[in-house]
FIGUBA-542197 format. One line per 8 residues: number of its first residue (from 1); for each residue y, x, z of C-alpha. Coordinates in nm, 4 decimals. Each point is the difference from the previous one (the first is absolute). Layout:
BEGIN
NUM> Y X Z; ...;
// end
This chain:
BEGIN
1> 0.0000 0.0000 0.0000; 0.2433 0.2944 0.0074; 0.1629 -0.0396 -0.3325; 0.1838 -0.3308 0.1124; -0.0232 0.0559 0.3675; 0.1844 0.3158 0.0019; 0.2713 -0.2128 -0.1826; 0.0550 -0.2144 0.2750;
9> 0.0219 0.2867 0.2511; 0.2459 0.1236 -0.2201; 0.2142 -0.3174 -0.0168; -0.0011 -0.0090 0.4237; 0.0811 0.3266 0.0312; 0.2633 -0.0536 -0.2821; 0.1465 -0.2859 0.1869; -0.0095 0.1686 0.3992;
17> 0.2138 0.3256 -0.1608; 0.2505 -0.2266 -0.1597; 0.0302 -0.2073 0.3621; -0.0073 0.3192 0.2114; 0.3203 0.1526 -0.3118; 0.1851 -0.2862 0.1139; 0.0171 0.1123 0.3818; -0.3513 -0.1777 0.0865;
25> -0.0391 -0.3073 0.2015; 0.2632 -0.0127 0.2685; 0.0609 0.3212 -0.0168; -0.4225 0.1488 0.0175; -0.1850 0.0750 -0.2552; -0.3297 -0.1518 -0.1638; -0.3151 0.2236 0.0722; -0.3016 -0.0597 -0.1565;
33> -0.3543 0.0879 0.1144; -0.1931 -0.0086 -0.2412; -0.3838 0.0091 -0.0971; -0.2460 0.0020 -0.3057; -0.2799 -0.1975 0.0205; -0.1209 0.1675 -0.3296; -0.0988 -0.2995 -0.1806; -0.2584 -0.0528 0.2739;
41> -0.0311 -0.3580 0.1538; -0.1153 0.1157 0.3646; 0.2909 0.1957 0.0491; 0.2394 -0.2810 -0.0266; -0.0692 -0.1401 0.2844; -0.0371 0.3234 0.1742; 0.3031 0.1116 -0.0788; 0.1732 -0.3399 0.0363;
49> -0.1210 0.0004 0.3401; 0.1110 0.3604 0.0500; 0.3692 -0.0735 -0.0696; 0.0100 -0.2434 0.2155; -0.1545 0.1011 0.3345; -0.0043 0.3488 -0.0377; 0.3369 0.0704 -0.2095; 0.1941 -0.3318 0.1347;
57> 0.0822 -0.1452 -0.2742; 0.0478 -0.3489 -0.0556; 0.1232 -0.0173 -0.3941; -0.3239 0.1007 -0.2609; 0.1177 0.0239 -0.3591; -0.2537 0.0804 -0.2509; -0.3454 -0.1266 -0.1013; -0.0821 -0.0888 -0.3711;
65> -0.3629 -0.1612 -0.0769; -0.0826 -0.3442 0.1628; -0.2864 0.1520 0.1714; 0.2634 0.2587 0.2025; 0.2707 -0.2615 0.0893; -0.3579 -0.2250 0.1365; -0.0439 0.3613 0.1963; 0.3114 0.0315 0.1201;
73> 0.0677 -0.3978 0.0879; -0.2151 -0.0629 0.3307; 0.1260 0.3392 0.1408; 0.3822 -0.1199 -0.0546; -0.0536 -0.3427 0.1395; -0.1727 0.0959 0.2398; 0.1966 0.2821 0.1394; 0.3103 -0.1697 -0.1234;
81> 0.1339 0.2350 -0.2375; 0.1990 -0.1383 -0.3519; -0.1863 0.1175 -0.3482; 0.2665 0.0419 -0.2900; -0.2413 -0.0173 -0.2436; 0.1580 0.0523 -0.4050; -0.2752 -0.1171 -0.2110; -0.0629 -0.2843 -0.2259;
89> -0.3212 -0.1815 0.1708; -0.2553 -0.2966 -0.0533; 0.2058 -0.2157 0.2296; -0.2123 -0.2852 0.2486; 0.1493 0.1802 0.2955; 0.2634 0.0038 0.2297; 0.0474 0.1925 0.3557; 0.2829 0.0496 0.1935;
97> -0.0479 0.3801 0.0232; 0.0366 0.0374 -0.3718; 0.3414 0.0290 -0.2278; -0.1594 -0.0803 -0.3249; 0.2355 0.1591 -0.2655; -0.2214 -0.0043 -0.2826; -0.1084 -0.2681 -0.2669; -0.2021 -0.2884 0.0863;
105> -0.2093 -0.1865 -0.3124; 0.3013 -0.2483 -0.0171; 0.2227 0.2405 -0.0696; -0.1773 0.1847 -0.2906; -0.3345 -0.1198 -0.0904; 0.1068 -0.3657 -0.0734; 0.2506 0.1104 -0.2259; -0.2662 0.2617 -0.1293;
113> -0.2336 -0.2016 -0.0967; 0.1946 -0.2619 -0.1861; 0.2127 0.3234 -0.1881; -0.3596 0.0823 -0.1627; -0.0995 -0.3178 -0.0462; 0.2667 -0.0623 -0.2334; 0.0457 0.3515 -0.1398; -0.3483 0.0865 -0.0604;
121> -0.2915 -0.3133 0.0426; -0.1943 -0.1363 0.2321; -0.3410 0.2024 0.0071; 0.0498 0.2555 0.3689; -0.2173 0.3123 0.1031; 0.0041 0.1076 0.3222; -0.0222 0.3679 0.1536; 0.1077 0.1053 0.3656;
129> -0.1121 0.2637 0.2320; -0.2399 -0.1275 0.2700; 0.1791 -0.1009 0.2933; 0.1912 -0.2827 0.1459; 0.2913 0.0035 -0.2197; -0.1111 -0.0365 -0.3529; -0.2873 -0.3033 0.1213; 0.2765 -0.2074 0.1455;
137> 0.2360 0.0945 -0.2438; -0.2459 -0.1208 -0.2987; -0.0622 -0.3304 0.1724; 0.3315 -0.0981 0.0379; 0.0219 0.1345 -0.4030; -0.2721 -0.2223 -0.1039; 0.0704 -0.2560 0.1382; 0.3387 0.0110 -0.1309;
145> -0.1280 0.0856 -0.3395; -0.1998 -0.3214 -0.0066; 0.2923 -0.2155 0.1217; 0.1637 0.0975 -0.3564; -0.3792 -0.0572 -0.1846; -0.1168 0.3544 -0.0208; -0.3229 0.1654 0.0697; -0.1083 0.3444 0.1482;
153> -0.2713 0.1180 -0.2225; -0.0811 0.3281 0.1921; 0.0584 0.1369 0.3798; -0.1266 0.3158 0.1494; 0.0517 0.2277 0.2635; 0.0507 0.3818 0.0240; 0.0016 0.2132 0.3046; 0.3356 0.1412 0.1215;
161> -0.1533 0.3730 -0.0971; -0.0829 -0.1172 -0.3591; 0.0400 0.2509 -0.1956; 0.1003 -0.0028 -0.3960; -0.3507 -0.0071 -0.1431; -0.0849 -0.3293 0.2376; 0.2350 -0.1753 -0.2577; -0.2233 0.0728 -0.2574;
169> -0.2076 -0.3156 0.0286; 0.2687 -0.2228 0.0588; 0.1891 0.0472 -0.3209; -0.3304 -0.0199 -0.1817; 0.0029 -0.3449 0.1667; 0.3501 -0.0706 -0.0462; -0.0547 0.0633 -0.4147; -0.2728 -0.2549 0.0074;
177> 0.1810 -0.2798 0.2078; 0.3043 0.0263 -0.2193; 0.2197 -0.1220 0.3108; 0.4022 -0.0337 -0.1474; 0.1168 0.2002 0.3459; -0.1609 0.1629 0.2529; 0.1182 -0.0158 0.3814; -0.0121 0.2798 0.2238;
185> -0.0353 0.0300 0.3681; -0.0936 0.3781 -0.0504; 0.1670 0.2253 0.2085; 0.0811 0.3850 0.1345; -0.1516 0.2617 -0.2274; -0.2047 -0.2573 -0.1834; 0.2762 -0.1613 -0.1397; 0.0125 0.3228 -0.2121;
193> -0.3371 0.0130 -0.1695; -0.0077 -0.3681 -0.0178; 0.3277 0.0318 -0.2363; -0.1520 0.2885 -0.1571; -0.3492 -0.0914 -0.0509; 0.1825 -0.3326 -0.2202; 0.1677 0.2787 -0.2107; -0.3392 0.1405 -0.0564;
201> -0.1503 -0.3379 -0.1096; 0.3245 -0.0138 -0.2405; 0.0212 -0.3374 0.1102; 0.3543 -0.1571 -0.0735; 0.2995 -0.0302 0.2578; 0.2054 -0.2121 -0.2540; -0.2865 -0.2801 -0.0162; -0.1718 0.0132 0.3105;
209> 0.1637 0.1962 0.2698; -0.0631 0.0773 0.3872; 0.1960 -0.1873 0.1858; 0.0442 0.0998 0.3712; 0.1663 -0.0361 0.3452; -0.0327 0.3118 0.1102; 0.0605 0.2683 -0.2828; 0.3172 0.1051 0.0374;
217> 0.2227 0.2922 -0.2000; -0.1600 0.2578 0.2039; -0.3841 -0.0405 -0.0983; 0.1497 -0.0602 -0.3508; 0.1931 0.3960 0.0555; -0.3814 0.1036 0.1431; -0.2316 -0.1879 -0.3097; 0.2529 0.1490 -0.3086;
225> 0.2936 -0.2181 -0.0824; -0.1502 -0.0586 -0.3454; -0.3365 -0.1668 0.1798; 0.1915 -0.2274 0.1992; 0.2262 -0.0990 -0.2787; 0.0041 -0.4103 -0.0614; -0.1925 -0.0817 0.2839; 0.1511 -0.2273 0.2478;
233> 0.0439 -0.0209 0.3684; 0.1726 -0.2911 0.2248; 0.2468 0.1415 0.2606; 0.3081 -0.0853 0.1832; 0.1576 0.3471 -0.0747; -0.0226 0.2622 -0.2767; 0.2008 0.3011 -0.0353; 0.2048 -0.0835 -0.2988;
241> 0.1456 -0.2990 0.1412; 0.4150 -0.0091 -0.0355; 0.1929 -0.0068 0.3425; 0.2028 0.2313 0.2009; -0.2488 0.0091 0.2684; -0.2851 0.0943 -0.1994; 0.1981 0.2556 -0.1533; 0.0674 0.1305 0.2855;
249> -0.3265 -0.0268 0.1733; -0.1757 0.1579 -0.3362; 0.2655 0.2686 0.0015; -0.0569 0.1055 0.3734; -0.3846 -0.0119 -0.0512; -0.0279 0.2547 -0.3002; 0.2723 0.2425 0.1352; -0.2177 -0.0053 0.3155;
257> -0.3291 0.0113 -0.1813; 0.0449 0.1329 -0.3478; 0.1650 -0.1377 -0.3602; -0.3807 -0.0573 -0.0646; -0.0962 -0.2426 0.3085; 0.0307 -0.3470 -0.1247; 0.0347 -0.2963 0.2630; -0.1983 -0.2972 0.0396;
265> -0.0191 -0.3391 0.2201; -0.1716 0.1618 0.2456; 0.2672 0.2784 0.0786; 0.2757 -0.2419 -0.0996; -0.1427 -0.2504 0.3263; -0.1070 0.2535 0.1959; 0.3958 0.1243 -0.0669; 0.1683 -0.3367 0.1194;
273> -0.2176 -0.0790 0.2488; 0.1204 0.2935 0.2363; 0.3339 -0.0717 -0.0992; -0.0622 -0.3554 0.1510; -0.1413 0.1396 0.2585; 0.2764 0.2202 0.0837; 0.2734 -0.2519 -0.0119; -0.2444 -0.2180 0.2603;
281> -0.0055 0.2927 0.2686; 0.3573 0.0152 -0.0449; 0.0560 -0.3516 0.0320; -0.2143 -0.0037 0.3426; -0.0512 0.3568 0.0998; -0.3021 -0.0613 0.1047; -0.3680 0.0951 -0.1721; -0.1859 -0.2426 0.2231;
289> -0.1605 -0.2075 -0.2845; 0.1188 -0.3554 0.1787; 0.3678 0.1061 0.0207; 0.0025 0.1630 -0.3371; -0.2356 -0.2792 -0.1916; 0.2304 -0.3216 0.0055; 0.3239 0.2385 -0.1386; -0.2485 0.1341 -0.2795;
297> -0.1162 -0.3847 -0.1421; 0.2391 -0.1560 -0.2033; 0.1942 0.2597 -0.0651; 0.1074 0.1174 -0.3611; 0.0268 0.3871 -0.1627; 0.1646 0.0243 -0.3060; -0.3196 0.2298 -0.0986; -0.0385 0.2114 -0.4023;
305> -0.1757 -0.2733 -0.0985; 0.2700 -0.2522 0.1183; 0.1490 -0.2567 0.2842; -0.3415 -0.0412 0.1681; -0.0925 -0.1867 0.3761; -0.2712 0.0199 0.2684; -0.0768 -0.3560 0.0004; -0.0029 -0.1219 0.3548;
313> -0.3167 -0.2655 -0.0285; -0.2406 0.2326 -0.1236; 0.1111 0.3892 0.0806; -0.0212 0.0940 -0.3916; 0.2301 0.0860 -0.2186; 0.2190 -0.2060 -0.2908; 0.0313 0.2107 -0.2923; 0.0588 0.0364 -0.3375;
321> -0.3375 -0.1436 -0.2770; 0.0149 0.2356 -0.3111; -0.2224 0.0781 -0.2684; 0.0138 0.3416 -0.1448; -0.1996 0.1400 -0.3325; 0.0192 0.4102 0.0283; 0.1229 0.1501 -0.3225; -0.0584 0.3580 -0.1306;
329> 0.3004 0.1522 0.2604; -0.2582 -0.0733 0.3050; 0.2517 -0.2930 0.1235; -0.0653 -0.3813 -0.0220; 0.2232 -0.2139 -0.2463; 0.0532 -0.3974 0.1781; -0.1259 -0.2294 -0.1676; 0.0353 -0.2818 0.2393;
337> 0.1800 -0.0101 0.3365; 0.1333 -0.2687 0.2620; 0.3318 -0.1068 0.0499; -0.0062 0.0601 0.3461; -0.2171 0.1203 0.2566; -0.3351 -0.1738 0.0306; -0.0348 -0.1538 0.3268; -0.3143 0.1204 0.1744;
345> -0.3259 -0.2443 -0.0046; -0.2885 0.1965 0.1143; -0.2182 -0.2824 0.0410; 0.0655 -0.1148 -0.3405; 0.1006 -0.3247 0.1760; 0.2707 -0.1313 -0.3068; -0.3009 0.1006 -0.3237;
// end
């Protein structure tokens, strides 16, 4: 997982330098403690349980698969810490000791799904890596997919090590199927070969692309930007999106990180969440996770990706529903977005 996940320590470290620049909060600065679980699920909830007993910390940002956040989740509630947690998820959860500031399906696979529908057909194939994520991500698909009378003619399942020859079998099966898109729950290094093993197949991006949540402009910098070229993926943020604070926030990143280090959603909401964070603890001076909570939900950050809000009834995030297809530059051109932030629905309770 440490091709995206070492974005997202990048964006939080980004965002505590820029808040300790500007004097800190009341006057002290941010520290972070930080650990690396090394893509290894056990050590979540070690380490989770580390920083907050051992290190005394009450405020965990991090975490990107489903299966670490589930880690991570009983320690925090029950030792009453607050998980900032930046990553697009399956939604069908809610806890008070999580900041959701990633995507739920509402916010980009509904709008997904009906994008390929009328851009490419109605015939789906499904690939994810084998964990909690991509099921529950291609059930809420499906069913969506049906709603709008199509059909998934093929799902399988590869393990999060896959490597690039594991995709040989499934583009043999993809070529026979004939599906008009394919959607990806693939993620970490395996979003690579999967991209790369298509390439090999010379199957066509222009008639039957991957479409994904989760492959952002950094695995597209990692795979070759000519591999990921035409393929689509649903975010609320991409790079080349036109504001000041983008600008700004893309700016900072590559003088900090190199000309060559693209951003992504997941450093873009790992970014704004400490930034919301920080204007909390200055609001209440106070990191007890009771004081600091009810100042937190509700309130708004005017974030790269736009005006955004931690919606008070269900402790995600509003935010932004675009649709991006990556051209040959490694960066995603829209080609559908939201007029205005998308309020969160993690339980899919207005589909």
């Amino acid at each position: 997982m440490a091709v995206i996940e070492e974005t997202q320590r990048r964006g939080t470290l980004l965002a505590i330098e820029e808040v300790n620049e500007r004097g800190g909060v009341n006057g002290r600065e941010i520290v972070p403690v930080f650990y690396d679980p090394a893509s290894e699920l056990s050590s979540f909830g070690r380490y989770a349980k580390q920083l907050l007993i051992a290190d005394d910390v009450t405020m965990i940002f991090g975490c990107y698969t489903s299966s670490s956040r589930k880690a991570v989740l009983p320690v925090v509630e029950r030792l009453n810490g607050l998980l900032w947690y930046p990553t697009l998820y399956e939604g069908f959860e809610f806890s008070p000791n999580v900041i959701y500031t990633g995507a739920a399906p509402n916010q980009n696979s509904v709008a997904l799904c009906q994008h390929l529908i009328k851009s490419y057909g109605r015939r789906f194939y499904f690939i994810g890596s084998d964990y909690i994520y991509p099921h529950e991500s291609n059930r809420i698909m499906r069913e969506a997919i049906q709603k709008h009378g199509g059909d998934v003619v093929g799902e399988t399942y590869l393990s999060l090590h896959a490597r690039r020859r594991d995709f040989l079998p499934v583009m043999r099966e993809i070529r026979e199927l004939q599906p008009d898109a394919i959607f990806s729950t693939v993620v970490g290094d395996a979003t690579i070969y999967l991209y790369q093993s298509f390439a090999d197949a010379n199957l066509n991006p222009k008639t039957t692309p991957i479409a994904s949540l989760t492959t952002t402009e950094t695995e597209i910098r990692a795979m070759g930007f000519d591999v990921g070229e035409h393929h689509i993926t649903a975010a609320p943020y991409f790079q080349n999106l036109e504001s000041d604070s983008n600008r700004i926030f893309v700016n900072s990143y590559k003088k900090k990180y190199g000309d060559d280090e693209p951003t992504n959603m997941c450093a873009e909401a790992a970014y704004f969440q400490m930034h919301i964070f920080a204007k909390a603890l200055e609001a209440t001076n106070s990191m007890d996770p009771d004081i600091l909570r009810p100042m937190v939900l509700g309130s708004n950050f005017d974030a790269p990706q736009g005006r955004i809000s931690i919606n008070p009834l269900s402790n995600h995030t509003d935010l932004w529903t675009r649709i991006g297809r990556a051209n040959r530059l490694g960066q995603f051109d829209l080609v559908h977005q939201s007029f205005a932030p998308v309020q969160a629905d993690p339980f899919l309770t207005a589909y």
